[in-house]
N, C-alpha and C positions, 0 to 999 in steps of 0.2 A: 775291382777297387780294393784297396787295403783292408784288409782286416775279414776280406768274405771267403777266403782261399779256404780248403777244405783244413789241411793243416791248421790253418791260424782258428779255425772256427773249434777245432779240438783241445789247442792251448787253451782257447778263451774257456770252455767249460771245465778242463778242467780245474783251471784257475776257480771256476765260480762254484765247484766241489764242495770247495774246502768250506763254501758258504750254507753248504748244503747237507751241514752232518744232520743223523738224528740225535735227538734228544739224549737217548741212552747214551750213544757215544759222548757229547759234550757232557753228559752226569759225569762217564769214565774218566774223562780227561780230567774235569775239576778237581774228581775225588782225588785221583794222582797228586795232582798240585797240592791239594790242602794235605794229604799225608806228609809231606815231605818234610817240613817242621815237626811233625810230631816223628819222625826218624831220628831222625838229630835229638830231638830230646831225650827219646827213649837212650839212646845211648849215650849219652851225659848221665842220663838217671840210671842209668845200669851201671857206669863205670862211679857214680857216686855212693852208688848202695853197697858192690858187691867189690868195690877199689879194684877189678880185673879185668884188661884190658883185650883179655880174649875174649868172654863176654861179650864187654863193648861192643867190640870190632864185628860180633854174631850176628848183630842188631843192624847194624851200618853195612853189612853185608844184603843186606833182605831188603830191597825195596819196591813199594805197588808198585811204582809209577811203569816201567817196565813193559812187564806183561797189557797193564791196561791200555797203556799209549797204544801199545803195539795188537794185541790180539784184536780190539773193538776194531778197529778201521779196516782190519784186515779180512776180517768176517765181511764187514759192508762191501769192499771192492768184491769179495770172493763172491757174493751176491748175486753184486752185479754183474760180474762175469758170468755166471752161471744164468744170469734170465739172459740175457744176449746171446746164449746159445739155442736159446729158447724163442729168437727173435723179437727180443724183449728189449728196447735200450728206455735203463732208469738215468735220470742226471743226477742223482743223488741223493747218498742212504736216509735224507729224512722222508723223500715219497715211499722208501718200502715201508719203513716204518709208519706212515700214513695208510696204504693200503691193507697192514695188520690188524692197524686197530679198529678199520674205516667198519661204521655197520649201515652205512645207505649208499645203492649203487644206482646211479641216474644214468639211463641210455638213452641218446638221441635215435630216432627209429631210420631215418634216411640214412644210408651207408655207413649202418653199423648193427643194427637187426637185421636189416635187407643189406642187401648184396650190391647197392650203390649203381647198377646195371640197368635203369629204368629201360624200356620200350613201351613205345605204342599199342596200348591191348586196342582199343577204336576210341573213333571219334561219335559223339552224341549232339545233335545238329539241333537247333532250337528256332533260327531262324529262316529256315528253307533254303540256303544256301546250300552249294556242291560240299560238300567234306574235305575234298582237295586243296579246294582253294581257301577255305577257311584255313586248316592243316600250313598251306604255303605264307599265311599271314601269320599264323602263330608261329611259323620257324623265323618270318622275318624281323619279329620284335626279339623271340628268345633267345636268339643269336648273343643278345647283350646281358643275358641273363645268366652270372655264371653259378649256375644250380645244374645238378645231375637231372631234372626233370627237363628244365629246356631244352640239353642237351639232347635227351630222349625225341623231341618235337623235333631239333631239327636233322638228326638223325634220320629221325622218321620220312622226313621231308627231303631227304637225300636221293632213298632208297625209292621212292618214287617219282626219284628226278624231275620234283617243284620248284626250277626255277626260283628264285627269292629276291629279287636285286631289292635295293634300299626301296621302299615303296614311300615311306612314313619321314617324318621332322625329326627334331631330336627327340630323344629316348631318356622320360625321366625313370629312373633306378632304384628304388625303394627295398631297402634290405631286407631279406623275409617274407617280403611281400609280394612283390613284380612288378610291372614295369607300365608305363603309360605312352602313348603318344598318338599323334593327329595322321590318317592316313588318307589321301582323298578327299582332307575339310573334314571327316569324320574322327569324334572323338574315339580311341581304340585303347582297352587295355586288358592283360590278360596275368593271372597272379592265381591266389588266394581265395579261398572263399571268404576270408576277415576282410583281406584288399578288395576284391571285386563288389560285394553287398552290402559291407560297413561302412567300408574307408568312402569307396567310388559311390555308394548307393544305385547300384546299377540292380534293374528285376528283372524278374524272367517272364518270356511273351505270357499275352494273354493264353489259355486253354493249354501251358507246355508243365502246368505244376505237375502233376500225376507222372508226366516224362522224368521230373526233376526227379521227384519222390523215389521214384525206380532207381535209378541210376547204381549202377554194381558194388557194394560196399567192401570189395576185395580189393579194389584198385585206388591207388590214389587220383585226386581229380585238381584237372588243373583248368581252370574258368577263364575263357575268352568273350569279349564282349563292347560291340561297338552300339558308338551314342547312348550308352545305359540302360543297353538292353541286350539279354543275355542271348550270346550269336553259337555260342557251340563249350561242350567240356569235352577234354580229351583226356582219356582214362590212361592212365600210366599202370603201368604193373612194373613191380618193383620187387621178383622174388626173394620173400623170408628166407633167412640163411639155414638151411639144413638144422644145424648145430643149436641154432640160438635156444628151442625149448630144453634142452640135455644143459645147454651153458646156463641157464636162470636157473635151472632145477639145483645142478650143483654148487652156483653162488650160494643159495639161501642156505645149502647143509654145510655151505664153510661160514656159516654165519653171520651171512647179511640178512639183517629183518628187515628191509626194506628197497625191493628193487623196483625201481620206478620208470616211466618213458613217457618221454616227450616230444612231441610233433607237432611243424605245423601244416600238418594236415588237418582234415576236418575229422569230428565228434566220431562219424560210421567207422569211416578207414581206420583211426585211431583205435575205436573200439573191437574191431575184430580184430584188428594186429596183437593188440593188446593180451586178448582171449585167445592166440593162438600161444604165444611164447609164456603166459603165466606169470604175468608180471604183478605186483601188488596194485598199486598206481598207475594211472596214467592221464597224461594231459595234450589236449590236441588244440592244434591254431595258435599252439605259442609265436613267441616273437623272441629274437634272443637275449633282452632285457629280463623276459618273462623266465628265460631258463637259468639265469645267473639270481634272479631275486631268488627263488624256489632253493638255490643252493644254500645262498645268503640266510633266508629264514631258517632252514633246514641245523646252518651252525650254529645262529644264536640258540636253537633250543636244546645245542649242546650235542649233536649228529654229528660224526666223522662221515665226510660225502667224497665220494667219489663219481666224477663225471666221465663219460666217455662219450666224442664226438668227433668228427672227421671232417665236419664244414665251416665258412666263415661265422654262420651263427651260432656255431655251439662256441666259438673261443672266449667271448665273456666268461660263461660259464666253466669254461675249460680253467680258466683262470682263477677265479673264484673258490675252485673247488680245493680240498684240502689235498688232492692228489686229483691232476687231467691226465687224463689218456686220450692220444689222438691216434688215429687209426693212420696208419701210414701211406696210403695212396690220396687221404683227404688231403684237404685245402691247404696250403705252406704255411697259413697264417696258424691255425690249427697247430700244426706239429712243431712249431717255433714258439709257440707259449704253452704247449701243453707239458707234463714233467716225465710222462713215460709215453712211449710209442709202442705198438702193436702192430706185427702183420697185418695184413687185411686178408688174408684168406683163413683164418681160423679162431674162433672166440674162443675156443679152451683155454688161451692162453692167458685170459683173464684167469680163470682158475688157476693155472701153473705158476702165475704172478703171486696169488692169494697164498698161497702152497709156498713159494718160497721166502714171500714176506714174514707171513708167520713164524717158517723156521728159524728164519734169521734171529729174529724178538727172540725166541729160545734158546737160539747158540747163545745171544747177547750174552742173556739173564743166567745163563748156567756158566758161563767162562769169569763173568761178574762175581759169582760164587763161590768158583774153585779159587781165584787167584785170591780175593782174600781171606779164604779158609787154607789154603795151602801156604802165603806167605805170613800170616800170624802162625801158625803152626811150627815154621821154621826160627822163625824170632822167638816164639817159648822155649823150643828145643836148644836153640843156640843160648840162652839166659838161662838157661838151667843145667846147661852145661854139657850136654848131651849129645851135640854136633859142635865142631869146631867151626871157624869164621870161615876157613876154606871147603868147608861139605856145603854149608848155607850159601854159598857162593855157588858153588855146583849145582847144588837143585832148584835153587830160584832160576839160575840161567837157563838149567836144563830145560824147568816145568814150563818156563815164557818161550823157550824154543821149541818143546812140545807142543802147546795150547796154541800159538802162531798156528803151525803146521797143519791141526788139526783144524783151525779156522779156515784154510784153503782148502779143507775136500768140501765135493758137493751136498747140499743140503737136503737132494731130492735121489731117492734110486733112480 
């Protein structure tokens, strides 16, 4: 249809660029603006003082606007070129400048700590039922479940060719939560441990507590259970990314005080995940309201946050957040509201991001510096008679032809 073609989808942003400067840059530009009357007067007030029009003309020769228009934006695109080689794409220089200043980093833990790759570690049977055939029901509801854990079930349910045809009624769909419906005249639903105990109030059999108790707190658990009473949990394993303890280690020494992680998984799995990768925070059995309020508190107490998430329930928060990152293999809705995207096979690139955010803020502030210490410089020279109208001409173009230039090398060895 119009307007989705990949072409036309690159017009559009960068059309919505220009919407997208930082702060610094719009300072740049204003300050440009508001000098430009005080040009003009200066050289009225020069050629009134000193009646010479060479003078003058020294004055009227030297202008900010130039350089600033020019070097600040150029620095930002050069940026962004620069993470994009990085497999980095920002939509624009006010997210780097958000993730310079940011000092809270909020990680969703399903496919973005873990490796988003869930399988089958086993199934744990509560109500004396085969494991298979439970297994073959849980793939035939998960089916509708579009989470990387269902997929896992029915994967799982593939690979030992269970059979699955429509068994069940409609299929009610609960974001975050999972899924309900009637199989057999039996009520059947499989999700959550907030969904399956809270929401549904389903228990677990008589004499199978001590079984629950046990249950492996490295895996995450996904609860099936017919007529409200708990039928079987199938343990997902969701290999931690290599990286991620190396990647939290060196967010906190680029200086984030606060790297947090949220799941909705339960309390145990939350907790050891949590204890592996050394995170500050952590919250488990969220909802995606719960991950967007958390951001939301987090600004009003005056926190630059930064989210990172890969699914349909992180994009509130994705949104929310003062810069989203969306992992590039998650969910379209995700990477379509989120403001930077990231590989999915390596979190360093968080870091390379922070690294080249930062620099940028530096080139900003130091090219901010030079040009108006380099171009009053040339206006005193030029009014004091020192340099003539056509040297101040020469070096102001030269210096904003230099300082450009130099805003296009990379910001990183």
């Amino acid at each position: 249809v119009g307007g989705s073609s990949r072409s036309e989808k690159i017009v559009t942003m960068i059309e919505e660029s220009e919407k997208l400067k930082s702060s610094l840059e719009g300072k740049a530009e204003h300050l440009a603006d508001k000098l430009v009357p005080y040009t003009l007067a200066g050289t009225v007030l020069t050629y009134l003082l000193t009646r010479h029009v060479t003078k003058a003309l020294s004055v009227l020769m030297v202008d900010f606007s130039c350089a600033l228009k020019l070097a600040m934006p150029i620095s930002v695109l050069s940026a962004i070129r620069e993470a994009s080689r990085h497999h980095i794409t920002v939509k624009g220089g006010k997210y780097l400048e958000a993730v310079a200043d940011a000092d809270t980093i909020v990680f969703d833990k399903t496919g973005t700590l873990t490796m988003a790759k869930p399988t089958v570690a086993r199934m744990v049977v509560f109500n004396g039922e085969e494991p298979d055939e439970l297994l073959r029901l849980a793939a035939c509801m998960g089916e509708h479940f579009p989470h990387s854990m269902a997929k896992a079930v029915v994967d799982a349910a593939k690979k030992k060719q269970l059979d699955h045809d429509e068994m069940h009624s409609k299929v009610e769909y609960m974001v975050a939560h999972g899924i309900s419906t009637t199989v057999e005249g039996k009520r059947a639903v499989i999700g959550s441990y907030h969904f399956v105990f809270e929401d549904e109030k389903c228990v677990i059999p008589e004499g199978k507590q001590e079984l629950f108790d046990s249950l492996p707190e490295e895996y995450s658990h996904l609860y099936l259970a017919l007529e409200n009473r708990l039928a079987a949990v199938i343990c997902i394993e969701d290999p931690l990314r290599e990286e991620a303890p190396e990647v939290i280690r060196q967010l906190k020494a680029c200086g984030f005080s606060k790297v947090v992680m949220m799941t909705g998984d339960s309390e145990r799995t939350a907790r050891s995940i949590a204890g592996r990768v050394g995170v500050d925070e952590y919250y488990s059995e969220v909802l995606p309201e719960d991950k967007a309020g958390f951001v939301d508190k987090a600004k009003e107490s005056g926190r630059k946050v930064i989210m990172i998430g890969d699914g349909i329930n992180d994009s509130p928060a994705l949104s929310a957040a003062d810069a989203g990152i969306a992992i590039s293999e998650g969910a379209e809705i995700a990477r379509e509201i989120a403001d930077i995207t990231i590989s999915e096979d390596n979190l360093f690139q968080l870091v390379t991001l922070r690294a080249i955010s930062r620099a940028l803020m530096d080139r900003i502030d130091r090219n901010y510096r030079f040009v108006i210490g380099f171009n009053l410089g040339l206006i005193l020279l030029g009014v004091g008679g020192v340099i003539t109208p056509a040297a101040s001409a020469m070096l102001h173009n030269t210096s904003t032809l230099a300082i450009s230039l130099k805003s296009m090398t990379n910001l990183l060895d």
